[in-house]
C-alpha positions in Angstrom: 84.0 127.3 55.3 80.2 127.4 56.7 81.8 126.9 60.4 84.3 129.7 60.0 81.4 131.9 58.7 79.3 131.0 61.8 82.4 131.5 64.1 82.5 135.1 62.7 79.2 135.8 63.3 78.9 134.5 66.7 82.2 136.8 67.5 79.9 139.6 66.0 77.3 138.9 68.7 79.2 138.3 71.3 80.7 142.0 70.3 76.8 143.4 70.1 75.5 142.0 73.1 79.1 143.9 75.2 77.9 147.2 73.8 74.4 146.4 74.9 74.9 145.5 78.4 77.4 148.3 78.6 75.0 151.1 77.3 72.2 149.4 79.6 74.2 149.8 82.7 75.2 153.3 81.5 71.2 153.9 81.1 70.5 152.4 84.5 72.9 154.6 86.2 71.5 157.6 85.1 67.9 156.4 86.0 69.6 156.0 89.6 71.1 159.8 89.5 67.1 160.6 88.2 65.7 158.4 91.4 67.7 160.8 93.8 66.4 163.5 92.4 62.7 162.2 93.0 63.5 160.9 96.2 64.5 164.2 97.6 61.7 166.0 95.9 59.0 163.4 96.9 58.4 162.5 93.2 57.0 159.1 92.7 59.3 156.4 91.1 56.7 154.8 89.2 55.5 157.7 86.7 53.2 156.3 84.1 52.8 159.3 82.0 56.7 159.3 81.7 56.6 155.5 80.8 54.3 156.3 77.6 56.0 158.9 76.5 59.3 156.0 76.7 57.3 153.7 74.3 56.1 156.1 72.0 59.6 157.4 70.9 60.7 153.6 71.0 57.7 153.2 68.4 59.4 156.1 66.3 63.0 154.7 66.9 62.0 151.3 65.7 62.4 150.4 62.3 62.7 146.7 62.6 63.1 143.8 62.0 62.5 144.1 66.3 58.6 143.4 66.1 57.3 146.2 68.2 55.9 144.2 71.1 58.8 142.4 71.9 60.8 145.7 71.8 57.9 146.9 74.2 58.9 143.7 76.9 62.3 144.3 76.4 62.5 147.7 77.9 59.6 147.2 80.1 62.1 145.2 82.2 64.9 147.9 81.3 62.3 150.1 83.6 61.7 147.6 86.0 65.4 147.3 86.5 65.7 150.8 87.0 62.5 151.7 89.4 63.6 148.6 91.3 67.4 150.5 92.3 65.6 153.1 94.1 62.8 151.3 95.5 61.2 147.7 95.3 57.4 148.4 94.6 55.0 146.8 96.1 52.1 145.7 94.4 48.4 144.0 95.2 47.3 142.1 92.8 44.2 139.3 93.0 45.8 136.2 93.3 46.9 133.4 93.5 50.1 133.7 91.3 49.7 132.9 87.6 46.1 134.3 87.7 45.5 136.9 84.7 45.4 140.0 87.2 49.3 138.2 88.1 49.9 138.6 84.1 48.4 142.2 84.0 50.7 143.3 87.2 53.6 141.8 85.0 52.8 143.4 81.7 52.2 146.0 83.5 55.4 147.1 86.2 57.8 144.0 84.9 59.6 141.2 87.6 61.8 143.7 89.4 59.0 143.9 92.0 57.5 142.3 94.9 54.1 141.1 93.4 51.5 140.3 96.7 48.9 138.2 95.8 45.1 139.1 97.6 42.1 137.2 98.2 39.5 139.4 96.9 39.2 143.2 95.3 38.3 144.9 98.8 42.0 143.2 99.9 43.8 144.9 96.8 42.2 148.3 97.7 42.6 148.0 101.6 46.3 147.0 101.1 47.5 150.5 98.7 45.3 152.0 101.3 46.7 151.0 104.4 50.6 151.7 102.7 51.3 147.8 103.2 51.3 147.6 99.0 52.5 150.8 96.5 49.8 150.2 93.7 46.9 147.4 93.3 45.8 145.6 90.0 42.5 144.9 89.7 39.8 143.8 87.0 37.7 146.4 85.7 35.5 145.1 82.3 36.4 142.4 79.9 34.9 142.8 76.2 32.4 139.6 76.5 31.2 139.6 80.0 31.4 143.4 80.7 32.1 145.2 83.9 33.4 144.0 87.1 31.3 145.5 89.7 33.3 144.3 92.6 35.7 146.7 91.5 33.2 149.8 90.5 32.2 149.7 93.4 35.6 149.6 95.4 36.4 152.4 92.9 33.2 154.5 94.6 34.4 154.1 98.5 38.1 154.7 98.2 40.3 157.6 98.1 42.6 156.3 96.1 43.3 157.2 92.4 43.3 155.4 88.7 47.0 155.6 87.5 47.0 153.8 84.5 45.1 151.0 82.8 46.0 147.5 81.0 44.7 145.9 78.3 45.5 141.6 78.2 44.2 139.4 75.8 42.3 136.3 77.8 42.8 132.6 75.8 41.0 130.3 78.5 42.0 127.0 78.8 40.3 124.1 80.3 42.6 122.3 82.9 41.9 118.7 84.4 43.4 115.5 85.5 40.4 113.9 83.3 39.5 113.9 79.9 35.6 115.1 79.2 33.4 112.6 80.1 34.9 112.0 83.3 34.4 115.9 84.5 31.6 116.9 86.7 32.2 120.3 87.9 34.0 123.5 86.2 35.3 125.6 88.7 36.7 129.0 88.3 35.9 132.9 88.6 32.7 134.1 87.6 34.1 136.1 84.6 36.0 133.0 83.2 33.2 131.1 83.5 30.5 133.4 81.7 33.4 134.2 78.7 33.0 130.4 78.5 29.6 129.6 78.4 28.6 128.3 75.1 31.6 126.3 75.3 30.9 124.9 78.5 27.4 124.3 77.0 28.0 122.5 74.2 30.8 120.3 75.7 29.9 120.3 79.4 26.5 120.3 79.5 25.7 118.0 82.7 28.8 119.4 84.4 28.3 122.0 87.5 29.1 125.4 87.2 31.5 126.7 90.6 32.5 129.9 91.1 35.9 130.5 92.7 37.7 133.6 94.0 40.3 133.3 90.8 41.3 131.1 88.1 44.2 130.2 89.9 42.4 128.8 93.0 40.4 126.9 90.4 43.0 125.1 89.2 44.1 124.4 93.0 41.0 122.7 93.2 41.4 120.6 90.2 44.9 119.7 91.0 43.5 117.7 93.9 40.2 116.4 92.6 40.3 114.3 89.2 36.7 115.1 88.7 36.9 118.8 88.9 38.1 121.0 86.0 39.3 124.3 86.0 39.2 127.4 83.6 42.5 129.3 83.8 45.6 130.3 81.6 48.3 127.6 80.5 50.4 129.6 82.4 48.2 128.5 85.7 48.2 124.9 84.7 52.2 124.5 83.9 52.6 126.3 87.6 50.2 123.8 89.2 51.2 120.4 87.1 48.0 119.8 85.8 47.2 119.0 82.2 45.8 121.3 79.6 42.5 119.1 78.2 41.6 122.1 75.8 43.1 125.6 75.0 41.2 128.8 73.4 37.7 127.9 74.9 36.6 131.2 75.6 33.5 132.2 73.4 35.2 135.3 71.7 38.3 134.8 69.8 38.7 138.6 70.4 38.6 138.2 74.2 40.2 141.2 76.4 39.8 142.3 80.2 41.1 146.2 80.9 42.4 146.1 84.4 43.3 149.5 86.5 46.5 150.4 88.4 45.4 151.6 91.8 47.3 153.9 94.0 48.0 157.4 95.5 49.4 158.5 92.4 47.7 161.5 90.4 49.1 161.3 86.8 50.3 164.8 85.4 48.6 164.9 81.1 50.2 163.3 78.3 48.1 166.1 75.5 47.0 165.8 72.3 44.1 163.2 73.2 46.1 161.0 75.2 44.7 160.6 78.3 41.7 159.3 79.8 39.9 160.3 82.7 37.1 157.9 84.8 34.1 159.6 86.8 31.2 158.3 88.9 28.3 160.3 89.2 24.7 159.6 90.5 22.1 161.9 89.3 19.2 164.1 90.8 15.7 162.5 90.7 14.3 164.6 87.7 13.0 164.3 84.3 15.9 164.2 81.6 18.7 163.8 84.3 20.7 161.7 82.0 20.4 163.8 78.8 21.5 166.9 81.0 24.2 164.9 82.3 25.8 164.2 78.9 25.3 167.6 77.5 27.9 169.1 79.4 30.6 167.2 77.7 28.8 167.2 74.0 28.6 170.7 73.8 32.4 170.7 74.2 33.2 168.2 71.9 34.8 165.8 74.6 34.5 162.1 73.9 33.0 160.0 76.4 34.4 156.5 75.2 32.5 154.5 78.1 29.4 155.2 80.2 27.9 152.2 82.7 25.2 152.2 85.0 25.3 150.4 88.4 23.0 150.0 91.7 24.1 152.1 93.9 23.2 150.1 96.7 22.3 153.2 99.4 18.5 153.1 98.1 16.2 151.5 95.6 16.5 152.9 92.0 19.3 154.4 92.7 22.2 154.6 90.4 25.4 155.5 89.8 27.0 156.2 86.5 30.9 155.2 85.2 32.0 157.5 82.9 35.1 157.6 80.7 35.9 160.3 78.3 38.8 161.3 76.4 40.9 164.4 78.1 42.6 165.2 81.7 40.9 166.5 84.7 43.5 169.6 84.2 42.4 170.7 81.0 40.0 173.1 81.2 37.3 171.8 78.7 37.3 169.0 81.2 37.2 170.9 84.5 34.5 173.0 82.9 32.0 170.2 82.1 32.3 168.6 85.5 31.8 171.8 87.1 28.5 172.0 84.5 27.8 168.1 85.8 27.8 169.1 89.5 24.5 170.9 88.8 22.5 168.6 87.5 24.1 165.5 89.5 23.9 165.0 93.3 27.2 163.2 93.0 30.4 163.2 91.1 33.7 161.8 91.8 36.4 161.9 90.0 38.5 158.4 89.6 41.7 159.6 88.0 43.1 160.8 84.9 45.7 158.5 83.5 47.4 157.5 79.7 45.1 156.2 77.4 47.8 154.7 75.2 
């Protein structure tokens, strides 16, 4: 009797999973007659205002037991799937493979893509800018260490635009051929290493400290060398073959790095307090520069949800100023208090406008 029922139920998802490849492929076939139309109107395929507005109704559609998240990764690959009939993005990423800026590019666009791993920052941004790559990934601040100034100040030079923005949760592991005692250097990306540092201090403490250009190159290194560990995901190790000694390392149990989507993309408004825009001003040499500054955007009730200061490396004591706030660079509150900023700043560029979802 309890193998009949199970044969029943098994026909019954057999039947389900028909009508769900069926409806996908009727989906995917309109996204197609949709691609045509961008294509002959020069519309980008990749629309990330489009793409939050696809989640939010999901959100509303939902109503379980489909945990949101994994509904989320489901049709993240549905879009994937459909971006990659028209076109096969291209996207920069620091790499190697299987380093978190890999996992942000896949969170973020899905596998229907040609992910292109880079060196360094400057490569991400010289490769979106040169047309070899569609979009770049890139670090931007993680919520123990702080900001990545590699990419602030890529973000100052180039012409190219903030599209959209990822949040991943970090869980560092440590990654060696050896157990403990036997470790004498720690290698990995500067970040890792400094959302890591009690840890390291309290386990580690005679072990050397070696920055690499990414996690993943770390665990290169300690895939070779038995006395060389590596900070890097599990998802780094498994793809390397070298053991996990200790997961969840990282300092903050609440760890999280925001990276930025790159490209030539401007990104029409979502409303209602959706979007975000990013700015980088420097200011005049006066008294009360910064309070004037910030004024622009208090006396119109606009949210500034980040400001960061930076060298700006052209002269001494000179800075430049990151500045998020809540709002599009097409609504006019916004355009009003930039054109206010531009009198009291010798500088201000704007970064991009983008979902803030």
């Amino acid at each position: 009797m309890g193998q009949k029922n199970l044969d029943k139920q098994r026909e019954q998802i057999d039947k389900i999973d028909a009508n769900i490849v069926d409806l996908l492929n009727q989906r995917l076939t309109v996204a197609h007659e949709i691609g045509k139309i961008k294509q002959e109107s020069g519309a980008d395929f990749y629309d990330p205002a489009r793409e939050a507005e696809v989640f939010k109704k999901l959100a509303a559609l939902n109503k379980g037991p489909l945990n949101q998240s994994a509904l989320n990764a489901i049709y993240r690959e549905v879009i994937s799937a459909s971006i990659a009939l028209e076109k096969e993005l291209q996207v920069a990423f620091l790499g190697p493979e299987a380093t978190y800026t890999h996992q942000a590019v896949l969170k973020n666009f899905g596998v229907s893509l040609k992910a292109t791993p880079m060196k360094t920052i400057s490569d991400v941004f010289s490769a979106v800018e040169a047309g070899d790559c569609d979009y770049g990934v890139v670090p931007i601040e993680n919520s123990t260490e702080g900001a990545v100034f590699h990419s602030m100040d890529e973000l100052v030079e180039s012409d190219l635009k903030i599209c959209a923005q990822v949040y991943l949760p970090i869980e560092h592991c440590l990654i060696a051929q050896s157990p403990l005692d036997a470790i004498k250097e720690v290698h990995s990306k500067d970040q890792a290493l400094g959302q890591c540092r009690e840890w390291l201090r309290r386990n580690l403490p005679n072990a050397e400290l070696v920055e690499s250009h990414s996690t993943a190159s770390a665990v290169e290194i300690a895939a070779k060398r038995s006395e060389v560990a590596a900070i890097a995901s599990s998802i780094a190790a498994e793809l390397n073959d070298v053991p996990i000694v200790q997961k969840g390392i990282q300092d903050n149990s609440e760890n999280v790095t925001r990276f930025l989507v790159i490209g030539k993309t401007e990104v029409r408004p979502l409303g209602d307090g959706h979007d975000k825009t990013s700015l980088v001003i420097s200011l005049k040499d006066q008294s009360g520069a910064l309070e004037k500054a910030l004024m622009p955007f208090a006396k119109r009730g606009i949210n500034l949800s980040k400001i960061e200061s930076r060298p700006s490396r052209k002269k001494a004591w000179d800075y430049f100023f990151f500045i998020d706030l809540i709002g599009h660079i097409e609504e006019d509150l916004v355009q009003e208090a930039i054109e206010e900023l531009k009198d009291c700043s010798s500088f201000v560029k704007w970064l991009g406008s983008y979902p803030n979802v």
